[in-house]
ROMARMI-41940 format. One record per atom (N, C-alpha, C, O): residue number from 1; y negated, z negated, x; atom name; residue in one letter. Coordinates in steps of 0.02 Angstrom, whole numbers, padded with zeros to 5 digits. Example, Ala and Ser with C-alpha at 12.3 -4.5 7.8 and 13.67 -1.06 7.14 Angstrom:
<1, <00284, -00390, 00660>, N, A>
<1, <00225, -00390, 00615>, CA, A>
<1, <00165, -00390, 00660>, C, A>
<1, <00166, -00423, 00712>, O, A>
<2, <00112, -00354, 00642>, N, S>
<2, <00053, -00357, 00684>, CA, S>
<2, <-00002, -00394, 00645>, C, S>
<2, <-00057, -00402, 00670>, O, S>
# end
This chain:
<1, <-07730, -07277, 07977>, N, X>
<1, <-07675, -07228, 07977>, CA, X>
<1, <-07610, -07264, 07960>, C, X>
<1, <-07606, -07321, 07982>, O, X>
<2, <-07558, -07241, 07923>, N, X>
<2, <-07494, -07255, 07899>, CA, X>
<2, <-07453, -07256, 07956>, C, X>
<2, <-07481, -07257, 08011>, O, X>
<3, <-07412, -07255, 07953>, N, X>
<3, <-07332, -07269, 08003>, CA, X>
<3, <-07297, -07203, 08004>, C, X>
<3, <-07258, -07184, 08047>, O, X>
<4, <-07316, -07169, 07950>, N, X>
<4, <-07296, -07088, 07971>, CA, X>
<4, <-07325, -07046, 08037>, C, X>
<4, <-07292, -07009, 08072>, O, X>
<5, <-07401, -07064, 08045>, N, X>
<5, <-07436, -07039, 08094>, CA, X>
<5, <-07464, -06990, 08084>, C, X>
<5, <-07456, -06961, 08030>, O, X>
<6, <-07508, -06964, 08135>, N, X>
<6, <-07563, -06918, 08116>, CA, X>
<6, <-07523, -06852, 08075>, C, X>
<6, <-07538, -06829, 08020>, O, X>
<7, <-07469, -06829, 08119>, N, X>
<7, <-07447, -06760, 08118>, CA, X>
<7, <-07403, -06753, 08027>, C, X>
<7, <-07396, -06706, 07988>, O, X>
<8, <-07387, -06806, 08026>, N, X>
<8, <-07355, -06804, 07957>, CA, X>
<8, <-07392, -06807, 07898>, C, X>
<8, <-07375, -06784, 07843>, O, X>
<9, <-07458, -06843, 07916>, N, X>
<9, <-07520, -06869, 07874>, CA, X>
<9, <-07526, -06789, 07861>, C, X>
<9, <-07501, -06767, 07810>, O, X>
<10, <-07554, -06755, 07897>, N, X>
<10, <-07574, -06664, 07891>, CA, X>
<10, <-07528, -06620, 07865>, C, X>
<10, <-07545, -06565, 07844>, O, X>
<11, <-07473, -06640, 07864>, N, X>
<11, <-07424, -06599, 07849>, CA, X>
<11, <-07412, -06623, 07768>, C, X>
<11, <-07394, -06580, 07728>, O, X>
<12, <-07423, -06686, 07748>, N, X>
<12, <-07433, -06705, 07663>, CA, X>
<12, <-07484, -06690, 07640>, C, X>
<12, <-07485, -06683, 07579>, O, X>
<13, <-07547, -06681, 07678>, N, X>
<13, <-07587, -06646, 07667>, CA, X>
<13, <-07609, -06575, 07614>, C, X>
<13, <-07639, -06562, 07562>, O, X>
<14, <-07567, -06540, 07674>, N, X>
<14, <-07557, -06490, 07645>, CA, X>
<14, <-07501, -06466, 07603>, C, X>
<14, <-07503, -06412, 07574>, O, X>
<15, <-07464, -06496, 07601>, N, X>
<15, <-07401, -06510, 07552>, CA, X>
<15, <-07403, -06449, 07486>, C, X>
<15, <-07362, -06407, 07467>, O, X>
<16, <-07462, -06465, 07466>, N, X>
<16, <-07463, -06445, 07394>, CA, X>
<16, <-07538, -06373, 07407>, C, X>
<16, <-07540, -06330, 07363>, O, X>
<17, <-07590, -06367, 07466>, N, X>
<17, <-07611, -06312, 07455>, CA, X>
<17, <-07604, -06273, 07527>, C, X>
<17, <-07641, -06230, 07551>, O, X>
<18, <-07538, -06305, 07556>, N, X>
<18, <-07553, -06272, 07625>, CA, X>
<18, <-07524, -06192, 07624>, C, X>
<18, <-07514, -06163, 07677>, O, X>
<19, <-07512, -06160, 07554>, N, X>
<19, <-07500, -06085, 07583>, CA, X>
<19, <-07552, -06061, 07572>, C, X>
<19, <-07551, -06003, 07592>, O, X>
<20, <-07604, -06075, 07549>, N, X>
<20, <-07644, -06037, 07548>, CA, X>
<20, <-07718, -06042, 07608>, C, X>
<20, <-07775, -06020, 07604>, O, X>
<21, <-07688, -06075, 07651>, N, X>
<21, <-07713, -06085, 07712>, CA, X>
<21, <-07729, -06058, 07762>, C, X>
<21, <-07707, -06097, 07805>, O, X>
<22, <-07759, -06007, 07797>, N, X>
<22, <-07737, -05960, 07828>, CA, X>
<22, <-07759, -05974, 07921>, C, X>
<22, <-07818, -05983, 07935>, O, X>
<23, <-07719, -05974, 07964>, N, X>
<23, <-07727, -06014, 08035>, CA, X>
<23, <-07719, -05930, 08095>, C, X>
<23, <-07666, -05899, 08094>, O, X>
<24, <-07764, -05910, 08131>, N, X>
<24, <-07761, -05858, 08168>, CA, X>
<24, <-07748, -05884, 08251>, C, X>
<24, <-07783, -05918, 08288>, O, X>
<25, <-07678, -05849, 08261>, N, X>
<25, <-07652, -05866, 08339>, CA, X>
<25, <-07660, -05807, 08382>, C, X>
<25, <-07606, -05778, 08380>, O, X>
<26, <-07701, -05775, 08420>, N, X>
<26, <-07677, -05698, 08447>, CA, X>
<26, <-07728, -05656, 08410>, C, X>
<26, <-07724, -05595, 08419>, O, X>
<27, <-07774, -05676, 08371>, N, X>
<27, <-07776, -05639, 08337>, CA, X>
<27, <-07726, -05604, 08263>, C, X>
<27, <-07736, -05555, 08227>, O, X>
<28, <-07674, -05651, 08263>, N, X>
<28, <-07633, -05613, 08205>, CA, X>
<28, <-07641, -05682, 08143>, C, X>
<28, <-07661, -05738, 08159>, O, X>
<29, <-07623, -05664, 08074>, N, X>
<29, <-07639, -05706, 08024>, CA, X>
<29, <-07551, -05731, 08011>, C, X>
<29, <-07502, -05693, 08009>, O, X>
<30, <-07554, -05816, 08004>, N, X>
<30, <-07515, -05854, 07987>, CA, X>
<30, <-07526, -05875, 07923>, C, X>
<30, <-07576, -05858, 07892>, O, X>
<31, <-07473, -05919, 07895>, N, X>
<31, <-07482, -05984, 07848>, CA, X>
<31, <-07478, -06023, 07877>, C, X>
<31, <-07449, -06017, 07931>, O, X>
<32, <-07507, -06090, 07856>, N, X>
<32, <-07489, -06138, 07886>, CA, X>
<32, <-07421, -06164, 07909>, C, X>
<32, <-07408, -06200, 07957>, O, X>
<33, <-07377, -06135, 07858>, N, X>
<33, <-07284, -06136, 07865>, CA, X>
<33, <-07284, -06083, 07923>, C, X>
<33, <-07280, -06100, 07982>, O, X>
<34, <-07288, -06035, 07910>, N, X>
<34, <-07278, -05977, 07989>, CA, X>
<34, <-07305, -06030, 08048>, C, X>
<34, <-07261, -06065, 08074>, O, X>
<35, <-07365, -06037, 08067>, N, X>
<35, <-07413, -06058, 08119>, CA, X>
<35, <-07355, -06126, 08129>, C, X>
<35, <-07325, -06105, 08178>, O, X>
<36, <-07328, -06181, 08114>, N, X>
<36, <-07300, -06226, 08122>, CA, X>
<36, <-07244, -06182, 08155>, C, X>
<36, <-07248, -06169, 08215>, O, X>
<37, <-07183, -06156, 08113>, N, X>
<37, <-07120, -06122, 08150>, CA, X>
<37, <-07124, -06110, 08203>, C, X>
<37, <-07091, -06135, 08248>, O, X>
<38, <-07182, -06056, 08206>, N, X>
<38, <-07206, -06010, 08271>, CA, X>
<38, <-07209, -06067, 08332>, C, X>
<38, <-07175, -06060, 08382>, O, X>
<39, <-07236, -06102, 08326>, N, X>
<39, <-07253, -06167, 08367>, CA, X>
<39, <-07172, -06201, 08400>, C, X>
<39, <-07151, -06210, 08457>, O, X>
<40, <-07143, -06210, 08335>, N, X>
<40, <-07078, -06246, 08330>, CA, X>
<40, <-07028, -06201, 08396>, C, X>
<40, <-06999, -06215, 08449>, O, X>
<41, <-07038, -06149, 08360>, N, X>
<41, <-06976, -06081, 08410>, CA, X>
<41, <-06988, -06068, 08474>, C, X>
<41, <-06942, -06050, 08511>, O, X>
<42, <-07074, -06077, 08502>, N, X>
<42, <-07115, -06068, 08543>, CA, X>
<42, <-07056, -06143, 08607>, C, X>
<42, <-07026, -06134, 08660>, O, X>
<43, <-07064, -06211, 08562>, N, X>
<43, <-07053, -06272, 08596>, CA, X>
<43, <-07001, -06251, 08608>, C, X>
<43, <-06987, -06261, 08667>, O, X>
<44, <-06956, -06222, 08578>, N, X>
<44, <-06867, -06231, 08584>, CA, X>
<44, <-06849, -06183, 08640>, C, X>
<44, <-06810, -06203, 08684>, O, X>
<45, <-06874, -06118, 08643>, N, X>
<45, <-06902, -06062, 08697>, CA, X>
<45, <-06921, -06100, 08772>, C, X>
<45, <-06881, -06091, 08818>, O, X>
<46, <-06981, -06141, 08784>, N, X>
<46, <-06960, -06159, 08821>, CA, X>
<46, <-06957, -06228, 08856>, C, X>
<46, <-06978, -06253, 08908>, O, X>
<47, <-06912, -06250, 08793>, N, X>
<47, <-06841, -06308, 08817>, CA, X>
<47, <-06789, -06272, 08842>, C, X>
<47, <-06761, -06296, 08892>, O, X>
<48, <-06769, -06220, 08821>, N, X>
<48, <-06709, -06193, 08866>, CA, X>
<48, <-06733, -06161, 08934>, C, X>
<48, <-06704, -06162, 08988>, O, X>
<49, <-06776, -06141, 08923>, N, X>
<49, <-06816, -06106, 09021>, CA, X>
<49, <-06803, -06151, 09061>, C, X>
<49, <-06778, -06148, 09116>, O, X>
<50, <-06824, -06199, 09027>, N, X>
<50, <-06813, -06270, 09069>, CA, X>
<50, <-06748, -06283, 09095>, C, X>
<50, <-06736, -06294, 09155>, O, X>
<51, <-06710, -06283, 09051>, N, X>
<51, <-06631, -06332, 09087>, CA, X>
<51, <-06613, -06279, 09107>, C, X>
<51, <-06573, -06295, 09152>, O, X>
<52, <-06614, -06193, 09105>, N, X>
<52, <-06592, -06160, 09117>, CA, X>
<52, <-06611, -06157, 09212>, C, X>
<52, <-06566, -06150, 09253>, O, X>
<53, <-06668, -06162, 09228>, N, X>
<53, <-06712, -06178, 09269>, CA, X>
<53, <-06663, -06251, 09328>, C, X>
<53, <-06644, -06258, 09386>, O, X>
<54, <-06665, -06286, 09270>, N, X>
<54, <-06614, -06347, 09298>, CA, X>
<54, <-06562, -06321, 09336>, C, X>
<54, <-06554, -06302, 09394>, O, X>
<55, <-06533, -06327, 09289>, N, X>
<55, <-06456, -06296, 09303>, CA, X>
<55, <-06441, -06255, 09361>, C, X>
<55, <-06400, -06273, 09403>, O, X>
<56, <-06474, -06200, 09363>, N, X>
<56, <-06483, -06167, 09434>, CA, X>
<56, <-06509, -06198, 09509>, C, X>
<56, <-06501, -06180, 09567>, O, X>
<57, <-06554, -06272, 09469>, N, X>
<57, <-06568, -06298, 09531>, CA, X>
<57, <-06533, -06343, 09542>, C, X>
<57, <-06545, -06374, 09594>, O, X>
<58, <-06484, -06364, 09504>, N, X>
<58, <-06427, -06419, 09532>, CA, X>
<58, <-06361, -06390, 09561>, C, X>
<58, <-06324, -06430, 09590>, O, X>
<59, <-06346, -06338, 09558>, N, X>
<59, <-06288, -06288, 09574>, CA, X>
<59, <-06220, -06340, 09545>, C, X>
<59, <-06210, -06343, 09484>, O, X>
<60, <-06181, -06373, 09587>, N, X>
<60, <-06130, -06408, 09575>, CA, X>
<60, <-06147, -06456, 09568>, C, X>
<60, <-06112, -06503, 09587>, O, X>
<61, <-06211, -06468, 09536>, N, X>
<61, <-06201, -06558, 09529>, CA, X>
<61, <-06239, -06569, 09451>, C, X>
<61, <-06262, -06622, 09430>, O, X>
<62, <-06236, -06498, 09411>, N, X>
<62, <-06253, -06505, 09369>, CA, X>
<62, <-06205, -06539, 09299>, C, X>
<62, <-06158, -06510, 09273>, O, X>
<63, <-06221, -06585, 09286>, N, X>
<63, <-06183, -06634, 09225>, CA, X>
<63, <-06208, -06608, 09159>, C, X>
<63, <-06269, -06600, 09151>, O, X>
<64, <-06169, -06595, 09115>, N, X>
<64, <-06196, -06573, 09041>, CA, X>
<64, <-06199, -06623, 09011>, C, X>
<64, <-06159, -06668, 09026>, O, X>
<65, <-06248, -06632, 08959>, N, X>
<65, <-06258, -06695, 08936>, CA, X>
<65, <-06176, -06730, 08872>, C, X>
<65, <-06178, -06786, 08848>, O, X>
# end
């Protein structure tokens, strides 16, 4: 394996035929570009639950980064 790593290795991969790829989450049909985002928006969703979560549990002693 290269120094890019697995996840990048797959992602050049498909570079050139990954729309025509088709990946089922739920039952509903992605591209491989959708199915990644979805994933992406999913992580960022809940990273904020999280500090939001925080935040309430530090009351006054919460420091913003």
């Amino acid at each position: 394996m290269n120094k890019d790593g697995l996840f990048l290795n797959i992602i050049k991969s498909l570079k050139n035929s990954g729309s025509k790829y088709v990946i089922y989450i739920r039952n509903q049909e992605y591209t491989v570009t959708e199915a990644i985002n979805r994933q992406i928006y999913h992580y960022r969703y809940r990273i904020v639950q999280i500090l939001f979560l925080s935040k309430l549990l530090q009351n006054d002693n919460w420091q913003p980064l």
